[in-house]
N, CA, C and O atoms as a GROMACS GRO file, in nm:
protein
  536
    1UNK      N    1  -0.396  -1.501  -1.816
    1UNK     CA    2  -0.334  -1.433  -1.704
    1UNK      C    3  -0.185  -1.422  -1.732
    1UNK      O    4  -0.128  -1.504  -1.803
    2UNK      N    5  -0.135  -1.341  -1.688
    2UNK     CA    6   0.002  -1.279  -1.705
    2UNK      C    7   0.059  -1.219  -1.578
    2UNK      O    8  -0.006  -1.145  -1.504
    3UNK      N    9   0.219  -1.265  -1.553
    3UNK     CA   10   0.271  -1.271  -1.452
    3UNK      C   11   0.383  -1.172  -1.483
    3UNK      O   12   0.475  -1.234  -1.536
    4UNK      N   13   0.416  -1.017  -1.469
    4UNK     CA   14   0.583  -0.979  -1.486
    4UNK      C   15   0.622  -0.978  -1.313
    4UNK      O   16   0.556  -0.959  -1.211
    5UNK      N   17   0.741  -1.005  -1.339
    5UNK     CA   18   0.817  -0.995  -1.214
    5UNK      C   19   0.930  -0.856  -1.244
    5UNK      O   20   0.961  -0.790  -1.344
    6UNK      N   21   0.966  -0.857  -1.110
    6UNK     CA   22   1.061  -0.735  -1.073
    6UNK      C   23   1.076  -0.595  -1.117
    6UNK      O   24   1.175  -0.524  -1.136
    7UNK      N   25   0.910  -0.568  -1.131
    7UNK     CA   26   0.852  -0.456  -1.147
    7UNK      C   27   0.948  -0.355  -1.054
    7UNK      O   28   1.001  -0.410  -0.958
    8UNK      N   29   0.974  -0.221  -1.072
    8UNK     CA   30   0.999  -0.125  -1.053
    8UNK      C   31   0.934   0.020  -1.058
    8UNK      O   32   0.867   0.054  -1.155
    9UNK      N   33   0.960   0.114  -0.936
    9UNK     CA   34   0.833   0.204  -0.965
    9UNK      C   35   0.909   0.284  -1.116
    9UNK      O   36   1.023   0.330  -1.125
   10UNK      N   37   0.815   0.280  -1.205
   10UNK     CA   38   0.826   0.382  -1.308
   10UNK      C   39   0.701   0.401  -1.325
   10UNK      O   40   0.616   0.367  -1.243
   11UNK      N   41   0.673   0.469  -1.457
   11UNK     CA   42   0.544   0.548  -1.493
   11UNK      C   43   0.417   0.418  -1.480
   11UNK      O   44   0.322   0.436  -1.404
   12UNK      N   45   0.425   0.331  -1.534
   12UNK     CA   46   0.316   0.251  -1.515
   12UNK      C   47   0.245   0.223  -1.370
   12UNK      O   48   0.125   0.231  -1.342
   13UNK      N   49   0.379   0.183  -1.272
   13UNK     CA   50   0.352   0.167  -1.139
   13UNK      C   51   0.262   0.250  -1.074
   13UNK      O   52   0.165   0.231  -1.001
   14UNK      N   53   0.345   0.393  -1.139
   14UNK     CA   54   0.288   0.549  -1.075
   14UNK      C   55   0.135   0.570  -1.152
   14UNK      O   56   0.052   0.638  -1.092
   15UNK      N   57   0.101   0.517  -1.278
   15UNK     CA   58  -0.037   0.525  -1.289
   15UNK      C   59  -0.097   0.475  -1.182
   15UNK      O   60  -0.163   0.528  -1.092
   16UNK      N   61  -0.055   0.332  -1.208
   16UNK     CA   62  -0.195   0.221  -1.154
   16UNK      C   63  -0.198   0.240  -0.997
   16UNK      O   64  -0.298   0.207  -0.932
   17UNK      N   65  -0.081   0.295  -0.937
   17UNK     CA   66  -0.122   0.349  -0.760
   17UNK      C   67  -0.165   0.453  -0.792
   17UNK      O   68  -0.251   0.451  -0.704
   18UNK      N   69  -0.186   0.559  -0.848
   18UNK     CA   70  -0.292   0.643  -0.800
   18UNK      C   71  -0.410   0.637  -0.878
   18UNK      O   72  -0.500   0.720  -0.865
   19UNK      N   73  -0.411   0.563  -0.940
   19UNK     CA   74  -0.637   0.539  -0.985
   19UNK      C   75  -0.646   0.464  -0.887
   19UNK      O   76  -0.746   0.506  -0.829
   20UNK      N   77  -0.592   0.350  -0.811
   20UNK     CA   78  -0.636   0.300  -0.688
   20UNK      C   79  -0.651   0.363  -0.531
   20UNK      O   80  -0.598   0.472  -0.509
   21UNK      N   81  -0.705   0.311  -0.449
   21UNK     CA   82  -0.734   0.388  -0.336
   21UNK      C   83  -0.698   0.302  -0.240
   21UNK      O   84  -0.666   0.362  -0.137
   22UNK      N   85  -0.690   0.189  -0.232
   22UNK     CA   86  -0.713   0.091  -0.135
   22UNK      C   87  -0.504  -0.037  -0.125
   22UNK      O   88  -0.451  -0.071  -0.230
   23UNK      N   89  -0.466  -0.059  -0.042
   23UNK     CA   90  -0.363  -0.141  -0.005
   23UNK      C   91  -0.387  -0.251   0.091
   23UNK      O   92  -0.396  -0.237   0.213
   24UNK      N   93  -0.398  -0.388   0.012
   24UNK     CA   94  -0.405  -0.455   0.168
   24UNK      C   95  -0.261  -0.505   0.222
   24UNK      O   96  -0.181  -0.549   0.138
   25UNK      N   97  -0.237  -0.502   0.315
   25UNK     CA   98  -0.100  -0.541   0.398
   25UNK      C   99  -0.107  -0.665   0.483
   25UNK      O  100  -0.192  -0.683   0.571
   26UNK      N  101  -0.030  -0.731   0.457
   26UNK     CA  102  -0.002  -0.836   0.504
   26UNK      C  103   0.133  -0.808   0.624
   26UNK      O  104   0.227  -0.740   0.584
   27UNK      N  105   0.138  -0.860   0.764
   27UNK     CA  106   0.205  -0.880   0.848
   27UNK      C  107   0.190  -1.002   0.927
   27UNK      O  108   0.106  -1.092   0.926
   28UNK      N  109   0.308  -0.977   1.004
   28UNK     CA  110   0.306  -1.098   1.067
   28UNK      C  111   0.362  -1.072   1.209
   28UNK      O  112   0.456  -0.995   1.219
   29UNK      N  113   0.291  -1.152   1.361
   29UNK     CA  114   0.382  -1.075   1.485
   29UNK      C  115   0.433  -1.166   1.505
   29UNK      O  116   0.413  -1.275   1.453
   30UNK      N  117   0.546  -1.125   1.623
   30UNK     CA  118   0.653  -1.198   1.666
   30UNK      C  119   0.664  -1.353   1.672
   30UNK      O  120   0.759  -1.430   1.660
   31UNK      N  121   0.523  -1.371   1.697
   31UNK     CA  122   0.537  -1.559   1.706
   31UNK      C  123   0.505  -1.623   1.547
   31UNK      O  124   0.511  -1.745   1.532
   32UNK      N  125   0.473  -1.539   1.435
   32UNK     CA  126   0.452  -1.554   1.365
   32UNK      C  127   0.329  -1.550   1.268
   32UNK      O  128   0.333  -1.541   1.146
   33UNK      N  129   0.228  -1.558   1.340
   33UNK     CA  130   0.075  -1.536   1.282
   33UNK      C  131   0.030  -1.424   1.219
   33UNK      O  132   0.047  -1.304   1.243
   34UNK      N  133  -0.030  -1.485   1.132
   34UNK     CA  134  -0.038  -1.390   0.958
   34UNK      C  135  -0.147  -1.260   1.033
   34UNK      O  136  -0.202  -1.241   1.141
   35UNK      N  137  -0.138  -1.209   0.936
   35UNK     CA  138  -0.262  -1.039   0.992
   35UNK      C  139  -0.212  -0.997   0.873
   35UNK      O  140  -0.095  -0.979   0.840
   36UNK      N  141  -0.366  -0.976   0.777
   36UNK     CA  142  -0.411  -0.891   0.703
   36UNK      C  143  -0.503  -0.757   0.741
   36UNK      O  144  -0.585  -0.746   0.832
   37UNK      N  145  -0.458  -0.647   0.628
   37UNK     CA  146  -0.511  -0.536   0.682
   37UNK      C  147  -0.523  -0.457   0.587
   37UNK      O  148  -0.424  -0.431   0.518
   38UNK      N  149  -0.686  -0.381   0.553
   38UNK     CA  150  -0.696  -0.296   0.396
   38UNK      C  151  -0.692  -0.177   0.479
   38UNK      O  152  -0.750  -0.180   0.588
   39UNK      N  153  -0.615  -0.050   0.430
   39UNK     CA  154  -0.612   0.041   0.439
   39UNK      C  155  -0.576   0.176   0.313
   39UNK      O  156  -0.509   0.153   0.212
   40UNK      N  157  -0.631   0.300   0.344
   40UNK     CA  158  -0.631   0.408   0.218
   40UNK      C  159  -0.482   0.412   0.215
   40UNK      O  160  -0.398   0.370   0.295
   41UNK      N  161  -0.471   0.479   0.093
   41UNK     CA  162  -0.315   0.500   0.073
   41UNK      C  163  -0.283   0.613   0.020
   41UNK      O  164  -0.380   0.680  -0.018
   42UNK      N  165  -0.145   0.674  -0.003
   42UNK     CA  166  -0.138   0.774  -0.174
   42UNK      C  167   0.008   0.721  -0.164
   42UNK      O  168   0.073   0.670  -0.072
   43UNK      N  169   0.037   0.754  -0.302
   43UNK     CA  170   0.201   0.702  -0.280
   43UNK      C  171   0.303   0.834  -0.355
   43UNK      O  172   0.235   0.921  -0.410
   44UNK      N  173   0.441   0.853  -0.359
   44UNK     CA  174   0.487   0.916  -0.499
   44UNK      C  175   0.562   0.796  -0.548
   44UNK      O  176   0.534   0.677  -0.538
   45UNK      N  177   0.710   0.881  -0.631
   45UNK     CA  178   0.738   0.812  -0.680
   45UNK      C  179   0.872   0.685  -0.618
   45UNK      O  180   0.949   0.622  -0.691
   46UNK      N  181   0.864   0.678  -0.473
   46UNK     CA  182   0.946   0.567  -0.406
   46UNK      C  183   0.865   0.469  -0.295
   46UNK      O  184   0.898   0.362  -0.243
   47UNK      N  185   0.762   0.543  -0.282
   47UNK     CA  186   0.690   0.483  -0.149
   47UNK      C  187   0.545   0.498  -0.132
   47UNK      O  188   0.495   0.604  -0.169
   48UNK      N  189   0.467   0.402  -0.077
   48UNK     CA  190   0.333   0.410  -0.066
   48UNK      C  191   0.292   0.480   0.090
   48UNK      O  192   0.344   0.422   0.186
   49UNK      N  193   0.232   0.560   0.110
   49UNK     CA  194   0.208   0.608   0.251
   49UNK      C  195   0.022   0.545   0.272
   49UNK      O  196  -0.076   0.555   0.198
   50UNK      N  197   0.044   0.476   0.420
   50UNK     CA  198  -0.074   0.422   0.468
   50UNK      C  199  -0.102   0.489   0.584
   50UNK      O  200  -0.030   0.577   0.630
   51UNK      N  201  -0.231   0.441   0.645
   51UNK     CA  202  -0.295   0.510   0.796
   51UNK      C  203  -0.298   0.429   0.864
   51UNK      O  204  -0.375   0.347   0.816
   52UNK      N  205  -0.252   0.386   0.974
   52UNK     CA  206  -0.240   0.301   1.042
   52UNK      C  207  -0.305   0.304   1.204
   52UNK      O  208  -0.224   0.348   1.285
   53UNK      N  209  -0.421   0.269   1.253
   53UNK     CA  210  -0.490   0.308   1.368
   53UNK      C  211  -0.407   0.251   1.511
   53UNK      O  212  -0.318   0.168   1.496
   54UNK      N  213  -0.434   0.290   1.618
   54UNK     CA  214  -0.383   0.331   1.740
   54UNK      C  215  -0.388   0.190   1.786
   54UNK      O  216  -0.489   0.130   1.747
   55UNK      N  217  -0.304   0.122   1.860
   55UNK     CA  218  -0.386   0.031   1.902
   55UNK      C  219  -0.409  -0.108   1.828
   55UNK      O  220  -0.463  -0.206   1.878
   56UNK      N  221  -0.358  -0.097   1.700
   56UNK     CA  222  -0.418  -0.227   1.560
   56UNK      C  223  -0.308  -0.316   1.606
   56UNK      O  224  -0.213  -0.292   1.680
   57UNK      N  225  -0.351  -0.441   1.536
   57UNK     CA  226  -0.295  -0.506   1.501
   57UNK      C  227  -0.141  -0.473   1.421
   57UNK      O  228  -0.021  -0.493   1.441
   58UNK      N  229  -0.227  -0.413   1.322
   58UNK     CA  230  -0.111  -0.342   1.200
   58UNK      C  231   0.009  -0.260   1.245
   58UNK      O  232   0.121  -0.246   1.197
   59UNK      N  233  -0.061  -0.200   1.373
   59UNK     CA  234   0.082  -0.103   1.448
   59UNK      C  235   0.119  -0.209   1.488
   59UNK      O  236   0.194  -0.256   1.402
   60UNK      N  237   0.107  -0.298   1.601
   60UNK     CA  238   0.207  -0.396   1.642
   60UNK      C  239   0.300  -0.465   1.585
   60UNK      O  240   0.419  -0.475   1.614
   61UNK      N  241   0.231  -0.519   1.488
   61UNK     CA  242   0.330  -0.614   1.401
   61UNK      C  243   0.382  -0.499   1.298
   61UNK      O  244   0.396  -0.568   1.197
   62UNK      N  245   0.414  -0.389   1.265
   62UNK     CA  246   0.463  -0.321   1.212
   62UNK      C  247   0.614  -0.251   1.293
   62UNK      O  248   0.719  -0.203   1.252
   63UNK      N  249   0.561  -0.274   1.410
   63UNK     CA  250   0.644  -0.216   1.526
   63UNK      C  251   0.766  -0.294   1.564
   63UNK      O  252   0.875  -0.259   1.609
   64UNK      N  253   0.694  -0.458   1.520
   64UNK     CA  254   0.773  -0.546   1.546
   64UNK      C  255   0.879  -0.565   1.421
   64UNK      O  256   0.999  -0.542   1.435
   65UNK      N  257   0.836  -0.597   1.332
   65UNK     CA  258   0.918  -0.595   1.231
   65UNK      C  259   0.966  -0.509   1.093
   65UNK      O  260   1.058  -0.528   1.014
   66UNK      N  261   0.860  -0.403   1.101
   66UNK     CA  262   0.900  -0.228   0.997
   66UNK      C  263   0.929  -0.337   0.894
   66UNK      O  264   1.040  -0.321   0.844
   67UNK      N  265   0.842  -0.474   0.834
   67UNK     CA  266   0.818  -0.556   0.690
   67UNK      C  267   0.692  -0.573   0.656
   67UNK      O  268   0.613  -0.595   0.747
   68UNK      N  269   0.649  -0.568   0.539
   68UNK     CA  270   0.544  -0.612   0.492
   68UNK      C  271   0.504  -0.635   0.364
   68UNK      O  272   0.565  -0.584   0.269
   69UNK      N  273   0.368  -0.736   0.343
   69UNK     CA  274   0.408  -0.753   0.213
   69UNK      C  275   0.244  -0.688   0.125
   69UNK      O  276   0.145  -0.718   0.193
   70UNK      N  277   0.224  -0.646   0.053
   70UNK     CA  278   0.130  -0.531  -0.002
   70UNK      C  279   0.066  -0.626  -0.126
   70UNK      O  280   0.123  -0.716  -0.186
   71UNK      N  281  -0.097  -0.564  -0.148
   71UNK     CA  282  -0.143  -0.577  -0.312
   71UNK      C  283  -0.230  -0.467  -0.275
   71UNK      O  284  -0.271  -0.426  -0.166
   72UNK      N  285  -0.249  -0.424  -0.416
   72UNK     CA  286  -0.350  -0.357  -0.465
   72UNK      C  287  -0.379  -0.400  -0.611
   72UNK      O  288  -0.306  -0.400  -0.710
   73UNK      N  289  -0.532  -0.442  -0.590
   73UNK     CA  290  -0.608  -0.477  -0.655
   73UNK      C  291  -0.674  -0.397  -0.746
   73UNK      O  292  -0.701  -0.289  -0.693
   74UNK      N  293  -0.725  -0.408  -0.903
   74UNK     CA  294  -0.819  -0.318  -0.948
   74UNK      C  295  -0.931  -0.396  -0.991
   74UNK      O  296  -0.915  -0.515  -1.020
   75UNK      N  297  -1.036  -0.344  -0.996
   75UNK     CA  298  -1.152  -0.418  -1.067
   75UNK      C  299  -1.209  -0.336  -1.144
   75UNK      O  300  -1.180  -0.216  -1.146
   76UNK      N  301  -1.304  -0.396  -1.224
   76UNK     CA  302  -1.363  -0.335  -1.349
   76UNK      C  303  -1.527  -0.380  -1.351
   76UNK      O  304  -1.535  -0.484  -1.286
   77UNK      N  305  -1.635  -0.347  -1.391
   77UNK     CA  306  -1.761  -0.383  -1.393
   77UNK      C  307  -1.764  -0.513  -1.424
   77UNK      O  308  -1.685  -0.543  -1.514
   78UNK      N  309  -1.836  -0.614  -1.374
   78UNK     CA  310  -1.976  -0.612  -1.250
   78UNK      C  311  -1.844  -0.680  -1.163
   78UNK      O  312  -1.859  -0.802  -1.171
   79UNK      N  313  -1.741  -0.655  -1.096
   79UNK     CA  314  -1.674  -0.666  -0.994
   79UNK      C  315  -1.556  -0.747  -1.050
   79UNK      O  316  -1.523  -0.836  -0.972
   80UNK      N  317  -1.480  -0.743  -1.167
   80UNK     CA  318  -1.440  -0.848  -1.217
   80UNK      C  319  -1.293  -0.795  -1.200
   80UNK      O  320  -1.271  -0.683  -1.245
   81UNK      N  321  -1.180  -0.868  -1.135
   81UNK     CA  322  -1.050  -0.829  -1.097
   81UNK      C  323  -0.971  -0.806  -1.263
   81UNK      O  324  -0.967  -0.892  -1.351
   82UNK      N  325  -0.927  -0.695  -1.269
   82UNK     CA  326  -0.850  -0.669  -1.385
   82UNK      C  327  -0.689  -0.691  -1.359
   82UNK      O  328  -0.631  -0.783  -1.416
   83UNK      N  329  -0.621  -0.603  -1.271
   83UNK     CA  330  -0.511  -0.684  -1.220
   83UNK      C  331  -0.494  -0.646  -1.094
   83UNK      O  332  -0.574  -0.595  -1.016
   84UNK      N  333  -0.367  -0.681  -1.079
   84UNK     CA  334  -0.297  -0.681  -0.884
   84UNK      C  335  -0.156  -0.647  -0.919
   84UNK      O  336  -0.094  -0.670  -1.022
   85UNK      N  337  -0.119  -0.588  -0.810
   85UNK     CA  338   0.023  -0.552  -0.796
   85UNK      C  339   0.016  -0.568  -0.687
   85UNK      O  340  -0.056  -0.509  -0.606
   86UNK      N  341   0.127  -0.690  -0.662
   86UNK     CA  342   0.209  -0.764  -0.541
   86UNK      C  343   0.369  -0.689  -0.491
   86UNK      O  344   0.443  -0.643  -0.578
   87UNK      N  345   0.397  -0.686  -0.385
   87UNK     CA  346   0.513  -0.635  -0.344
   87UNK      C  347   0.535  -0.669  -0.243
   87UNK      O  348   0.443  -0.738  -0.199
   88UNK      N  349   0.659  -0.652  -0.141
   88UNK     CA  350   0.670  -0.644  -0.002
   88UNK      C  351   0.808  -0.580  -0.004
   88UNK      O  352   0.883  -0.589  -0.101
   89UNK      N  353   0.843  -0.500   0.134
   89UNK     CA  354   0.904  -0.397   0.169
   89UNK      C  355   0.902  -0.345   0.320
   89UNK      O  356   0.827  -0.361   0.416
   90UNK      N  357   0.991  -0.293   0.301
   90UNK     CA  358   0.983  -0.229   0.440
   90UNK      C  359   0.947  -0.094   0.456
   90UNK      O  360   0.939   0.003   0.380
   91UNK      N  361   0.919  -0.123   0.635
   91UNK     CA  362   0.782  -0.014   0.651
   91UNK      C  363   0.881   0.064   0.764
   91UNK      O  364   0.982   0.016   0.814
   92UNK      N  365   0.810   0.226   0.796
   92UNK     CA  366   0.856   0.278   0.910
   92UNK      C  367   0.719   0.427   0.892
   92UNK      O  368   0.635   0.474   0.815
   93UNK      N  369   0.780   0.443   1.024
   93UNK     CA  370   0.686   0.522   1.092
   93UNK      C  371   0.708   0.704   0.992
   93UNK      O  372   0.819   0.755   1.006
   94UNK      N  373   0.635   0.760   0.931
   94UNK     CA  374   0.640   0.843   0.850
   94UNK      C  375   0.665   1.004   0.960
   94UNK      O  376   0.584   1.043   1.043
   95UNK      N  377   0.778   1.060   0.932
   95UNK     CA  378   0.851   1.119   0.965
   95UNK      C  379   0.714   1.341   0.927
   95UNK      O  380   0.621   1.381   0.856
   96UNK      N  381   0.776   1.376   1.001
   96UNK     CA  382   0.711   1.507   1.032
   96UNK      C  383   0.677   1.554   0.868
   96UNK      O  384   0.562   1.556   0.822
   97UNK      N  385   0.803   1.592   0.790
   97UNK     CA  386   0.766   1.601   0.636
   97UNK      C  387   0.692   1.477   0.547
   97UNK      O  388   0.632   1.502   0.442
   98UNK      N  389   0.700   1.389   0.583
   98UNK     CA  390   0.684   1.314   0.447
   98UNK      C  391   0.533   1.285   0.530
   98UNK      O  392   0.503   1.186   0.462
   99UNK      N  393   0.427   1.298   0.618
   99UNK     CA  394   0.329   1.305   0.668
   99UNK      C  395   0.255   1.401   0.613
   99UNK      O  396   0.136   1.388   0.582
  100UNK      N  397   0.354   1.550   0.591
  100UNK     CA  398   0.297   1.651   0.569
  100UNK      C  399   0.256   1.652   0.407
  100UNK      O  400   0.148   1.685   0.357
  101UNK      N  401   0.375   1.605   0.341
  101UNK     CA  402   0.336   1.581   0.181
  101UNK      C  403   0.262   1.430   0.132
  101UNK      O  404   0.246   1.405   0.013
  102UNK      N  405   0.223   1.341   0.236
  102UNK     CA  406   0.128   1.260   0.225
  102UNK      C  407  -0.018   1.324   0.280
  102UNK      O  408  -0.131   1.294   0.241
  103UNK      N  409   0.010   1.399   0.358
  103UNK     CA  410  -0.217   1.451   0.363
  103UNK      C  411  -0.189   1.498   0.276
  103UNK      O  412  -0.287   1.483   0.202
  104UNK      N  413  -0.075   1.580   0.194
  104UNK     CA  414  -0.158   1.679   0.067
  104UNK      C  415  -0.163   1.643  -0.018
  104UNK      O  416  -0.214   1.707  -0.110
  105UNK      N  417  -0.111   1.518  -0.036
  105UNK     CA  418  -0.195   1.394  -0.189
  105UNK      C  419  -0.279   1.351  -0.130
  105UNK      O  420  -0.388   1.364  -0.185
  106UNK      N  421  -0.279   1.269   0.027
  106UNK     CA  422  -0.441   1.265   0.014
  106UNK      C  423  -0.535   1.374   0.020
  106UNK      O  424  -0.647   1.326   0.033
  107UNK      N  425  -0.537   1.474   0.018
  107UNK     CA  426  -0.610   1.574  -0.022
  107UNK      C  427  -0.658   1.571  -0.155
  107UNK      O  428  -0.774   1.576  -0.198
  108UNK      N  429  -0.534   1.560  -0.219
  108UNK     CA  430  -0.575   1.555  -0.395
  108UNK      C  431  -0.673   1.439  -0.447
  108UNK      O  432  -0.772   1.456  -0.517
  109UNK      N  433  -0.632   1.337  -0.405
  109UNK     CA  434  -0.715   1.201  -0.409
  109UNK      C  435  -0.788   1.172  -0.389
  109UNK      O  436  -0.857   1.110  -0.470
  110UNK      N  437  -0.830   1.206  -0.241
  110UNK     CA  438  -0.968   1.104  -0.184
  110UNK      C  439  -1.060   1.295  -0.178
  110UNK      O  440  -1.183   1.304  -0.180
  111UNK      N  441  -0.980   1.404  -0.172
  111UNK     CA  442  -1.117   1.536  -0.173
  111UNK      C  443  -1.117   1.528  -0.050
  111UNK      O  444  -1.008   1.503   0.002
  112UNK      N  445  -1.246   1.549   0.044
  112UNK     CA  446  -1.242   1.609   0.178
  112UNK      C  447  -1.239   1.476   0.274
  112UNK      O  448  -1.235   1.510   0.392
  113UNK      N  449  -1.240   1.366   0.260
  113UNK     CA  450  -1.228   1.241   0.272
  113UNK      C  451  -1.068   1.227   0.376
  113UNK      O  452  -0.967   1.222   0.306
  114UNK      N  453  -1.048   1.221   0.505
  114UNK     CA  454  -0.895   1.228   0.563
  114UNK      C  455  -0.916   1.095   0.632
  114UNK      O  456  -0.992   1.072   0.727
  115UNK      N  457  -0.808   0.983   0.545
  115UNK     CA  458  -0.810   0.867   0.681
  115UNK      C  459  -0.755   0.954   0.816
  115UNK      O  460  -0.717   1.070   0.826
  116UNK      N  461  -0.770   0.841   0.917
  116UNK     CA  462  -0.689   0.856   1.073
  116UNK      C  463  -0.610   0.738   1.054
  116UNK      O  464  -0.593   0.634   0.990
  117UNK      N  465  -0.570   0.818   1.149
  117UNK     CA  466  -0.465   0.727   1.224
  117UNK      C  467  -0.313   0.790   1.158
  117UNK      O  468  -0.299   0.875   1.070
  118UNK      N  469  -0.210   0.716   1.233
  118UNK     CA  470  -0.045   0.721   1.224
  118UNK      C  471  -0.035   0.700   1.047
  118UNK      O  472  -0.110   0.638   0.972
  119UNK      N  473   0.080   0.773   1.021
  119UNK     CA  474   0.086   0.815   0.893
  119UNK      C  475   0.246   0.686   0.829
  119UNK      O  476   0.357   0.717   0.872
  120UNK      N  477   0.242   0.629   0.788
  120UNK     CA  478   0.329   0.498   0.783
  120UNK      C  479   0.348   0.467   0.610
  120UNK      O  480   0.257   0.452   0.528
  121UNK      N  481   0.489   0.462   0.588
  121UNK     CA  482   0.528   0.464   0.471
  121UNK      C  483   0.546   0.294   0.406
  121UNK      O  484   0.575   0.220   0.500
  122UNK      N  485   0.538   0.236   0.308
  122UNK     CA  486   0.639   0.147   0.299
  122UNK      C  487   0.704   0.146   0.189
  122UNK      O  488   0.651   0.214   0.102
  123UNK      N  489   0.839   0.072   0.147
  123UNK     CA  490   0.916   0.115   0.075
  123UNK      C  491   0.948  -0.020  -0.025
  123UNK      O  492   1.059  -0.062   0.006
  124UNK      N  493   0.899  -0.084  -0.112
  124UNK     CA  494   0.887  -0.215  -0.198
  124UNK      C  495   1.046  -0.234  -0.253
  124UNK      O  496   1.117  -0.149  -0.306
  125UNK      N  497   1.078  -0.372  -0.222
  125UNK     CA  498   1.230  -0.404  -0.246
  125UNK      C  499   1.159  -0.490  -0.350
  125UNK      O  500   1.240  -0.497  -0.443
  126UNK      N  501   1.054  -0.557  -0.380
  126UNK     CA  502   0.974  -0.621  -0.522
  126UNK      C  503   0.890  -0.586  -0.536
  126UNK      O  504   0.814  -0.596  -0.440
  127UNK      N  505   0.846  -0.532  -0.640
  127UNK     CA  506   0.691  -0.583  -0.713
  127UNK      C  507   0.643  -0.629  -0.841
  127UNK      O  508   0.734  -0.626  -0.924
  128UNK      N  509   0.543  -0.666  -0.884
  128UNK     CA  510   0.509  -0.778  -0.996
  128UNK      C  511   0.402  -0.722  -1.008
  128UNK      O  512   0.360  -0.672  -0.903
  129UNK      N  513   0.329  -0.707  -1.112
  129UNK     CA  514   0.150  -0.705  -1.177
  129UNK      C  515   0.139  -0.881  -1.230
  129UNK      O  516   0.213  -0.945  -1.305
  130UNK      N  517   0.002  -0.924  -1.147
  130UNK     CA  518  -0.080  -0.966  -1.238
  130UNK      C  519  -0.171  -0.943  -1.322
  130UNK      O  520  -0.265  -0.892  -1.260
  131UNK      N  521  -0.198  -0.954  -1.440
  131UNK     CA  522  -0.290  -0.908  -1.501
  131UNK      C  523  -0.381  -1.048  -1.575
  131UNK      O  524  -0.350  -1.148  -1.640
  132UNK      N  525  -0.524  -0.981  -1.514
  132UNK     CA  526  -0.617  -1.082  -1.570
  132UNK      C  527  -0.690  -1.064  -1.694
  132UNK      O  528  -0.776  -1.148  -1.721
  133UNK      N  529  -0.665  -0.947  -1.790
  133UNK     CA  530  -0.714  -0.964  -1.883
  133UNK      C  531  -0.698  -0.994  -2.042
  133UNK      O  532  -0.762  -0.955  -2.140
  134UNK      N  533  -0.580  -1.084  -2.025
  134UNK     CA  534  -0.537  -1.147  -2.120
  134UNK      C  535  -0.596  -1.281  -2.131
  134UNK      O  536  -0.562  -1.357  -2.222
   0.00000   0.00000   0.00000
């Protein structure tokens, strides 16, 4: 296993988020209690855009603190984790354009496939790959 730190988005980053589909998010609300949450994603090259449902958990504590901390995972046959990319960053509510050029990567990505929900960016001040197949 292999640990880099203070990953930055460049070309590698920008591969391995878009063969993936999936972000889980980690938050936390005001009194402090953890909340995990997998949701679809697409990203470019500064920010990951998520769907965030009405009502969640994930809106609240997003609402509360616009922080969070992210992986996306890959696996490889018969389910075996190849690596992860860890981050956390701050989040905000995705603005009229950058909504509009996030459905049309997810368009490209997921095909006729449209999450719901609120359209929510986040913006990684770290990230790191683990990689398990060394």
């Amino acid at each position: 296993m292999e640990t880099r730190t203070n990953t930055q988005f460049n070309a590698e980053v920008d591969t391995y988020l878009r063969s993936n589909h999936a972000v889980t998010l980690s938050t936390s609300s005001f009194t402090g209690l953890p909340h995990a949450n997998t949701a679809p994603y697409v990203s470019d090259d500064e920010r990951l855009y998520f769907f965030v449902r009405d009502e969640s958990i994930l809106l609240s504590n997003l609402v509360d603190s616009h922080r969070a901390a992210f992986t996306v995972d890959e696996y490889a046959p018969p389910w075996q984790k190849r690596r992860e990319l860890h981050g956390f960053g701050t989040c905000g509510c995705a603005d009229e354009r950058q909504a509009s050029a996030a459905l049309e990567r997810c368009a490209q990505k997921f095909g006729d496939f449209r999450p719901t929900g609120a359209i929510w960016w986040l913006e990684p001040a770290g990230m790191y790959f683990i990689d398990y197949t060394f």
